[in-house]
Structure formats: C-alpha cells, structure tokens
C-alpha positions as CSV (number, residue, x, y, z in Angstrom):
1,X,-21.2,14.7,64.6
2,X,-18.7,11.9,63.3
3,X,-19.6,8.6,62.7
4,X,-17.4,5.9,62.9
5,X,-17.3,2.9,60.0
6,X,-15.2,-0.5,59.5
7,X,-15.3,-2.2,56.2
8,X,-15.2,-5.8,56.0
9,X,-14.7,-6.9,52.4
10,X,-12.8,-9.7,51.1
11,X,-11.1,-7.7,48.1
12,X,-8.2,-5.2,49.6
13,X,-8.8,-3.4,46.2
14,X,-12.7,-3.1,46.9
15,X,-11.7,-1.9,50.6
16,X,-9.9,1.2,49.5
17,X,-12.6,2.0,46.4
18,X,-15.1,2.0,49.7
19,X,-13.1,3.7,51.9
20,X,-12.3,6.5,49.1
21,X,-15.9,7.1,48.5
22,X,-16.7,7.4,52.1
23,X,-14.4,9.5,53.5
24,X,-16.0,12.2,50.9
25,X,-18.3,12.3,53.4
26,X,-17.1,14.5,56.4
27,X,-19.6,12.8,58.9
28,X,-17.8,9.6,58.4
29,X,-14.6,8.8,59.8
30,X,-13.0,5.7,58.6
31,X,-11.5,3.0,61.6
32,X,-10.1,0.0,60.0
33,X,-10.8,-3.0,57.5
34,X,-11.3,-6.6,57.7
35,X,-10.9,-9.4,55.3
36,X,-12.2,-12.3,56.6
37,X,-15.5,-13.4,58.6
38,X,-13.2,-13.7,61.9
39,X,-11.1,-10.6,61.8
40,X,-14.4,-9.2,60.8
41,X,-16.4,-10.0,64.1
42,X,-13.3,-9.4,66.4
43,X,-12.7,-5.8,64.9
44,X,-16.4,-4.5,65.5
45,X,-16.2,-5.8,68.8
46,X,-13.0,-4.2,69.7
47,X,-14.1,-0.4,68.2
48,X,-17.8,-1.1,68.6
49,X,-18.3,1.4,65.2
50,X,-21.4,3.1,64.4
51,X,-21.6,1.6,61.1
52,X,-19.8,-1.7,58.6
53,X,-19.8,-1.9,55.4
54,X,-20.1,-5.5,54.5
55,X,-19.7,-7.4,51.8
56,X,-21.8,-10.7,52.0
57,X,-21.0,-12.7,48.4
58,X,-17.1,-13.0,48.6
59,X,-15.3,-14.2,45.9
60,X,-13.0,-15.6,48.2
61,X,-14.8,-18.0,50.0
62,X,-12.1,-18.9,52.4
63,X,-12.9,-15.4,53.8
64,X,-16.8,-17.1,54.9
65,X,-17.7,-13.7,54.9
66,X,-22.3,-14.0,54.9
67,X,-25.5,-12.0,56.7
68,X,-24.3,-14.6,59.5
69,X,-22.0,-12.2,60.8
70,X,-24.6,-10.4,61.9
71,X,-25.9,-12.9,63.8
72,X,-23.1,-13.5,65.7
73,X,-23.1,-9.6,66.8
74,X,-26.2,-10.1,68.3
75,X,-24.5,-12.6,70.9
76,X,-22.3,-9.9,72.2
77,X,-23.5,-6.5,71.7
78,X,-26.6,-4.6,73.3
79,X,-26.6,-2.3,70.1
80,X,-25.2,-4.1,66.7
81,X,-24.0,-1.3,64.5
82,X,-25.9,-0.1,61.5
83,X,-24.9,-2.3,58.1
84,X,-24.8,-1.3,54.9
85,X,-24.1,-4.1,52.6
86,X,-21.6,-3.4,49.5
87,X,-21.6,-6.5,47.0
88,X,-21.7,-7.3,43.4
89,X,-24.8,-9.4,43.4
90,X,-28.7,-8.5,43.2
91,X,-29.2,-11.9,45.0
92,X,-29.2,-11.6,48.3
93,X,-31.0,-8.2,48.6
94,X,-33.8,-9.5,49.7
95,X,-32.3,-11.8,52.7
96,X,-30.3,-8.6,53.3
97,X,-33.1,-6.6,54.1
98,X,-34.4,-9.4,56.3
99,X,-31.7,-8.7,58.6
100,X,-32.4,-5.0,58.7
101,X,-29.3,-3.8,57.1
102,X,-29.7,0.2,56.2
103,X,-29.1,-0.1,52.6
104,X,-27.7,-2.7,49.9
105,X,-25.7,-0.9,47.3
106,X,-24.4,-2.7,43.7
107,X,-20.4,-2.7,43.3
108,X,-19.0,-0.5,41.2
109,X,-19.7,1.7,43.8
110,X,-21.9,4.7,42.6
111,X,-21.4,7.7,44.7
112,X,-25.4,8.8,43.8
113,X,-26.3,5.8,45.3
114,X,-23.2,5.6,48.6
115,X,-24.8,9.2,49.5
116,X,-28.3,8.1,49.6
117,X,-27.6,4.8,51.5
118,X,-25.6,7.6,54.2
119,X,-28.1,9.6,54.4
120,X,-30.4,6.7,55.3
121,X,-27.9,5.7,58.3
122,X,-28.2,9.7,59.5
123,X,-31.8,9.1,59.9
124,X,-31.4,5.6,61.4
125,X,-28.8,6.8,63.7
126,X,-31.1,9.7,64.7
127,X,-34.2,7.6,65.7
128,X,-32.3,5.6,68.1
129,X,-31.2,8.5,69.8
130,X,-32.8,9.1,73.4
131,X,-35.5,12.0,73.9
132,X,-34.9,14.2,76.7
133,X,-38.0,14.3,79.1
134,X,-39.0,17.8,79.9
135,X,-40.5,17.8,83.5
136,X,-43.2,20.8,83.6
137,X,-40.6,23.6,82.0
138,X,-41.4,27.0,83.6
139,X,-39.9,30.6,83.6
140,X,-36.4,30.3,84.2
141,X,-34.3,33.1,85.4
142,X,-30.5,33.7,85.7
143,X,-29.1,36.4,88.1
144,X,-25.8,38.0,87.1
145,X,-23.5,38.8,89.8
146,X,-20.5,40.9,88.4
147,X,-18.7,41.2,91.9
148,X,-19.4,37.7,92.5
149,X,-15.8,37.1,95.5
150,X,-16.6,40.8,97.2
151,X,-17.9,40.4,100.9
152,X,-20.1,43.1,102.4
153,X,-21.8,43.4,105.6
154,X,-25.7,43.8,104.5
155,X,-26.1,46.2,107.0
156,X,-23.9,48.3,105.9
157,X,-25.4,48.4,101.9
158,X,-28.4,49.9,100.6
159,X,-30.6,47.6,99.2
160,X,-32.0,50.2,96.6
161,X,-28.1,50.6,95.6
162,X,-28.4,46.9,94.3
163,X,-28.7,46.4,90.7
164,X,-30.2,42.9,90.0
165,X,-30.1,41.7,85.7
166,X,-32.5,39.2,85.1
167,X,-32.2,37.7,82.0
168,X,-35.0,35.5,80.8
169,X,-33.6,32.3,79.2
170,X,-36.0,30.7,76.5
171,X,-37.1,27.0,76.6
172,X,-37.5,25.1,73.3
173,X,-41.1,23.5,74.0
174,X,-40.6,19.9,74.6
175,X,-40.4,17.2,72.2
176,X,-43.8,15.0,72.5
177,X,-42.6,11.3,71.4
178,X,-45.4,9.2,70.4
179,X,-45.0,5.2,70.8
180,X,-45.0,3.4,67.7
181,X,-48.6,1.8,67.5
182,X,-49.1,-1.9,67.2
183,X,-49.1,-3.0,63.4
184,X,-52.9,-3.4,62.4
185,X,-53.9,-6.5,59.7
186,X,-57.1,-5.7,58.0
187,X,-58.7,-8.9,56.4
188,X,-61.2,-7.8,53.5
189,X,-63.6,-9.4,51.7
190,X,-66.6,-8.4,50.1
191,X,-67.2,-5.2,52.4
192,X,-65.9,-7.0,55.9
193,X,-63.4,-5.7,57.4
194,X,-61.3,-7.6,59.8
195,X,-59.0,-6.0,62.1
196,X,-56.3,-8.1,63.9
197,X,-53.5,-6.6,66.2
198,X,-50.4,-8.4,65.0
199,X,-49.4,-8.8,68.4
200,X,-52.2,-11.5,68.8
201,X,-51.1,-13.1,65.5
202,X,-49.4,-16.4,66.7
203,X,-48.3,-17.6,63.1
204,X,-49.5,-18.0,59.6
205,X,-50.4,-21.0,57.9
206,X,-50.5,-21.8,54.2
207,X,-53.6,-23.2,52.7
208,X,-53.3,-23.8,49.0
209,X,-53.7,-20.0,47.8
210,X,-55.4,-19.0,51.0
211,X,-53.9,-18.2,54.3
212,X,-55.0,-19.5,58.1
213,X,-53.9,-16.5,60.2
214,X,-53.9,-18.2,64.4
215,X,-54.4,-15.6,67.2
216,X,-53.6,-16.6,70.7
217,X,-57.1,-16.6,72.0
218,X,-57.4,-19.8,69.7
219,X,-59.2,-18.1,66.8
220,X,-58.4,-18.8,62.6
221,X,-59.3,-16.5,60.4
222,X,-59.0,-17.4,57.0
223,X,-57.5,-14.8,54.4
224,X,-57.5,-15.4,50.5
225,X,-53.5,-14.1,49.6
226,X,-51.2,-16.4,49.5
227,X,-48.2,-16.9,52.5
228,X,-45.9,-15.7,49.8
229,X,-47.9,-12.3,49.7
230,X,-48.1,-12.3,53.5
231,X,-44.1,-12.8,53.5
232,X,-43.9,-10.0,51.0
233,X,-46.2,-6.9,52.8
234,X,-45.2,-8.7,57.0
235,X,-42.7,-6.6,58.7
236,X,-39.5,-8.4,58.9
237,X,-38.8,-7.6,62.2
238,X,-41.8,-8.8,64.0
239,X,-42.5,-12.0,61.6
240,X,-40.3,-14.7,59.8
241,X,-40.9,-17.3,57.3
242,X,-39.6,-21.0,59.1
243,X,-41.0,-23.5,56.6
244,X,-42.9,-23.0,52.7
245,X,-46.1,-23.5,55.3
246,X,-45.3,-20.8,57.9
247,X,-44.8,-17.6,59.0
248,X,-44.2,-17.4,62.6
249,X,-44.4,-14.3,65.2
250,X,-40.8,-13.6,66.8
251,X,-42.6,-12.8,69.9
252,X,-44.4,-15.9,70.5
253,X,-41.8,-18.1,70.0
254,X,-41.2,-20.0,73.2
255,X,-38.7,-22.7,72.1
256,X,-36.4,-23.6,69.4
257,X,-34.9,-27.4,69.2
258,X,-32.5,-26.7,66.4
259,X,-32.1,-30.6,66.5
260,X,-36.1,-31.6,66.0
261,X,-35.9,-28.8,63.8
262,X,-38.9,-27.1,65.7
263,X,-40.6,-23.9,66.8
264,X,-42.5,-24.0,70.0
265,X,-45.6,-21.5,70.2
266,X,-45.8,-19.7,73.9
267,X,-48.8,-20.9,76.5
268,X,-49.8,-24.0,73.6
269,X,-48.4,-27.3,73.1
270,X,-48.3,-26.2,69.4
271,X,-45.2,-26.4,67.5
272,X,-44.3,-25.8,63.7
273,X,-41.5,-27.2,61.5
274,X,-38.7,-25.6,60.2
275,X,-36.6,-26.1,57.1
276,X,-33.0,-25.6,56.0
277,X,-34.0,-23.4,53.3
278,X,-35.5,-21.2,56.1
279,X,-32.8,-22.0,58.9
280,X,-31.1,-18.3,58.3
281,X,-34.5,-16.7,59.3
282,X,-34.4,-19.4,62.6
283,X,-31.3,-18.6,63.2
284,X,-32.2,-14.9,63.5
285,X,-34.8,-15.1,65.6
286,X,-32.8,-16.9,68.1
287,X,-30.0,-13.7,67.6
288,X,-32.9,-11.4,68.3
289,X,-34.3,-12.7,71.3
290,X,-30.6,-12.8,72.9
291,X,-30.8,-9.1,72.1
292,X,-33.2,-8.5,74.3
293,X,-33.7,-8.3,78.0
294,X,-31.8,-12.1,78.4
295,X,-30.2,-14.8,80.4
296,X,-28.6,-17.5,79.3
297,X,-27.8,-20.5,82.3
C-alpha cells in the first residue's frame, strides 16, 4: 500500500534532500512541499496526506514554521496525519515527542535513521487501522454452476444426472482485539504497594522533592519522586505539565480561561495555574479535546 507524504521545510534545498531519501522508499509517494507555516496548513488540508515531514526550527523565521502547526490540524481534521519531524536541532525533541510525532530525525539526513523512523509510521499507520468483526464464522460453502443461463424444466431432468462441486472455502480465525487497559500507578514505599488507576488521577502536585497525587474521590496520596520524574515516566497523551507545580489529567480538565491563565478541574471548584513556559502543553490540550467527540457554539 502507498502512503502519501508532504514536506514542509523552510529550505527548498533541504526539501529535495528529504524528498530524494524518501522516495527510496516504494511505500511512500511524494505529494507536494511547503515553505512556510501557512502554505503548510493549507496544503495538508487540501490532500489530507498520510504523513509530513516537518521541520520545526527554521532558519527562516519569517516562514513561523513550530509544533504549533500541529495544533492547528487538530481544529480541522478528525485524523491529523502522522509527523515526522526533520530539523537540525536536538532541542526540541523532547517537546516533539509531547505532541506525538512518530519520529524526530537530525539533518543531514541519515538514510539508517529515515528507514527506521518509516518503519515506525508502518506500524503507526497499522494500529489505527479498523479490525473486522467476525460474527460466529461457520462452514461456508460455494456451489459451482457451469451452465449457469441454461433453462430446464425440473421435470424433465434427473436429479441423479446433477453434478453439484462444493468447494469448501477456509476462514482465517478471527482477530481477537483486546482494549488497551487503563494505565496503573504503583506508589511504593517500604513494602506498600499502592495502586492508583490513572483515570482517577485528577492532577499532580509538587511538594518540595515529593509529589501530592489528587484522585477524584478527594483522596492525596503522597509519593517521594519529584514532578520532574513524574513528567518524565507520565504518558504524554493522557497528562501535561501546566505550571513548575503541576501536572494535570487531559481528561479532567473542564475549563481553560486562557486570559486568567487557568485550568478548571471537572465536578470541583478546584482550579490550577498555568504558565507561559507551559502554555504550548495548554494549548495542546485544548487541540486535543476539539479532536474528540465536540461542539463548538
């Protein structure tokens, strides 16, 4: 199956050294190239490609190209095509990854590397893929009929003169798709083990080098790492730093007053700060949840 890719990279020289490298790949079939943040967005929406290569550290900066322009994806499309980020900087990997991008690869290009970050989308690509339900397969049978348009009178034929071929056709056994389970935080200390369901974790707190973890049936439970280790080992996609004091839960988030600067908790009148440094990771939880199931009045 061919997949389709866009580049978006500031550099028309740095285009066609990506473009050259991908299209040594026979799965991948080039679509067109962007320079600028703009033409950018406007070209992924008009081909909707499976994959960008984008290039987030321009040295142009009139070009504004950022991780922002996957944000504003978000506020148009129901699926945001995979990214693979292609830049010159070691910087920004780790904001990259915060926005999920399949892989961050170092320019000069190094084919080694541009084959493993492909193979990577192959298997991305392949777990979004639908599984076909299988409703109670049994033996399935197909009769050949080679005189399929001749008309007879049954009365007239013998029904022992009838050949009938049944050829048995083979099921594959269906595919059994497990749901994902909940992510499970284990709190030790000293032999006690803790177990928390992230989904009832409403946000983390920082207390010198401990951490106050807040579930939604009002508990704290108290856990000696550090937030900085928390934002370190916390799936991305489920929790974001806002402030150097929090972590919040994407899920509970009930409100953001980008004005007040300030995160609303769901079903509490409790509401946490956030900071410009963290305004990025704000910003991406408000792209997320307009992923979803939404309406915006």
């Amino acid at each position: 199956m061919s997949h389709t890719f866009i580049i978006i990279d500031d550099t028309q020289d740095d285009v066609t050294k990506t473009q050259a490298i991908a299209e040594r790949f026979r799965n991948l079939s080039f679509l067109a190239s962007a320079t600028t943040y703009d033409d950018g967005v406007n070209l992924i929406l008009e081909h909707q490609p499976h994959l960008v290569f984008l290039e987030i550290d321009p040295s142009d900066k009139k070009s504004h190209l950022s991780l922002s322009l996957i944000n504003e994806l978000y506020r148009y499309l129901p699926v945001v095509p995979k990214i693979i980020v292609t830049t010159s900087k070691k910087d920004l990997a780790y904001d990259a990854l915060q926005y999920e991008v399949v892989d961050y690869l170092l320019k000069p290009l190094n084919i080694n590397d541009f084959r493993k970050a492909v193979l990577k989308f192959d298997r991305a690509i392949k777990s979004d893929l639908p599984h076909m339900e299988v409703k109670n397969p049994a033996a399935t049978y197909e009769v050949l009929d080679e005189a399929e348009t001749l008309k007879v009178e049954m009365a007239d034929v013998d029904v022992n003169d009838i050949e009938v071929k049944i050829t048995p056709i083979t099921l594959e056994k269906p595919t059994v798709v497990q749901q994902e389970k909940a992510l499970i935080i284990c709190v030790k200390s000293y032999g006690d083990y803790r177990y928390i369901d992230s989904e009832d974790v409403l946000y983390f707190e920082a207390d010198n080098n401990s951490t106050d973890i807040h579930l939604n049936n009002g508990e704290m439970i108290t856990a000696f790492k550090t937030l900085k280790h928390f934002e370190t080992v916390l799936p991305p996609a489920q929790f974001l730093r806002i402030h150097n004091s929090y972590i919040i839960s994407i899920n509970q988030v009930s409100r953001i007053h980008t004005g007040n600067t300030v995160c609303y908790i769901k079903n509490s009148t409790t509401k946490l700060p956030f900071s410009k440094s963290y305004k990025e990771n704000v910003d991406l939880i408000i792209s997320r949840i307009a992923a979803g199931n939404y309406l915006e009045i």
